[in-house]
C-alpha positions as CSV (number, residue, x, y, z in Angstrom):
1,X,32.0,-122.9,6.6
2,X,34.8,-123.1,4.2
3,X,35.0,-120.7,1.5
4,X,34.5,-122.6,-1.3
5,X,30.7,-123.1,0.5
6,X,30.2,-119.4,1.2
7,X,31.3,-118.3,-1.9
8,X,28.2,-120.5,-3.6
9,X,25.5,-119.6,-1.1
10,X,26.5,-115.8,-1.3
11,X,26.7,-116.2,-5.5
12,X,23.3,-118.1,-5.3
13,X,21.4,-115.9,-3.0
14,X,21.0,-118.0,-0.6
15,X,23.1,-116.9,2.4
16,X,24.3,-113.3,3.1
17,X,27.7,-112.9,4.0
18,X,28.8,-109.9,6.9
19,X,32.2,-108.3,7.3
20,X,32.7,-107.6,10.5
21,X,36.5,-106.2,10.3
22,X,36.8,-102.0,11.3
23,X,36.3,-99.5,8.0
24,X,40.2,-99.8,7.2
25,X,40.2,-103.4,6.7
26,X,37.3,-103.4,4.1
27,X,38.7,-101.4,2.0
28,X,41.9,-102.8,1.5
29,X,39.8,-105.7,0.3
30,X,36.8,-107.6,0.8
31,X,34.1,-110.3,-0.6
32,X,31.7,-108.8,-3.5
33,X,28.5,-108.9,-2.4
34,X,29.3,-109.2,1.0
35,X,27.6,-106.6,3.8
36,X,30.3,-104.4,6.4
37,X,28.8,-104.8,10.4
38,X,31.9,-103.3,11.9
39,X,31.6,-106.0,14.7
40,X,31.4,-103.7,17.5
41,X,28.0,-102.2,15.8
42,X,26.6,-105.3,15.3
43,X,24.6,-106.3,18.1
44,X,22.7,-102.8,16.8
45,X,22.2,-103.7,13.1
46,X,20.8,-107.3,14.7
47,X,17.0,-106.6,13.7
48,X,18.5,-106.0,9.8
49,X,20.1,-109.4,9.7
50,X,18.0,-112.1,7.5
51,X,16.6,-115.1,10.4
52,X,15.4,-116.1,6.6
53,X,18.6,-117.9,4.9
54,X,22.1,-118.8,6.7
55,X,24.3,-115.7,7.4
56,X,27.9,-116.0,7.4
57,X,30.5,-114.0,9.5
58,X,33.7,-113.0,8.1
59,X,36.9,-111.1,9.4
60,X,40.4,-111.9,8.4
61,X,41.5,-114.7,10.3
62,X,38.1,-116.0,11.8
63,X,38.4,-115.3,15.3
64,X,36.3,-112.2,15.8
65,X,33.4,-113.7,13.0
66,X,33.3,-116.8,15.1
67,X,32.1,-114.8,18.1
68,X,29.7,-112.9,16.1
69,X,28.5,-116.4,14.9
70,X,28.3,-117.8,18.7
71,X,26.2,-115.1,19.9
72,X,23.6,-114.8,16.5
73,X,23.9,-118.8,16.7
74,X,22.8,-118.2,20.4
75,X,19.8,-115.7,19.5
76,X,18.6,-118.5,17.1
77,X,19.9,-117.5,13.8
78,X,21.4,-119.7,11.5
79,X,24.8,-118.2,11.8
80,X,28.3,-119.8,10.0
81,X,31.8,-118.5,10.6
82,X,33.9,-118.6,7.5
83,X,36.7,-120.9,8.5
84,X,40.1,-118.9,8.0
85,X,38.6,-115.6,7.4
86,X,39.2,-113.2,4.1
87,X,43.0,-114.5,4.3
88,X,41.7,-118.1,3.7
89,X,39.6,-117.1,0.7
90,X,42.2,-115.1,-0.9
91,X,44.6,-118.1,-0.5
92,X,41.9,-120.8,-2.1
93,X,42.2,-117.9,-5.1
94,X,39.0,-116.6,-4.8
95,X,38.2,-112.9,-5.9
96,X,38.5,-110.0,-3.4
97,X,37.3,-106.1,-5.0
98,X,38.9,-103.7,-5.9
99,X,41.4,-105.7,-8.1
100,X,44.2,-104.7,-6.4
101,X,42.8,-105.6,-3.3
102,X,44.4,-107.2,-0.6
103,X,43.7,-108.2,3.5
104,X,44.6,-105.8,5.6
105,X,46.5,-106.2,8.8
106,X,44.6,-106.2,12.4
């Protein structure tokens, strides 16, 4: 899903977005109004995840969001990666928090 998409849905309501990038990484910088899933806790935060409205995956680059998306797509959710991570969003000049936030090397 590209970012512009995401950045509707999650300003609408209508899809919740889920940072899976480790503790550091968040906060450097991340999506307002997104949710933090360190990816390897996510498979035991599964039952809080919405099967209700899309849920979009995020990290920096996209590569460990699009395996959270494969295996929630897999368990029947209607799972989207965000294409290019945080470091696409930042580039298409959308707003990271704090401020003076910025993505955070893996």
């Amino acid at each position: 899903m590209s970012p512009e998409r995401a950045a509707e849905l999650l300003a609408s309501g209508e899809a919740e977005v889920i940072d899976v990038r480790e503790t550091y990484e968040r906060h450097a910088g991340y999506i307002e109004g997104s949710r933090h899933v360190e990816l390897e806790r996510l498979a035991s935060a599964a039952e809080t995840i919405p099967r209700d409205r899309p849920v979009v995956f995020q990290c920096r680059l996209g590569a460990r969001s699009g395996m959270a998306t494969q295996a929630f797509r897999a368990a029947g959710y209607d799972a989207y990666n965000l294409a290019g991570g945080i470091a696409a969003w930042v580039d298409r000049g959308l707003p990271i928090v704090p401020e003076d936030g910025f993505v955070a090397e893996h």
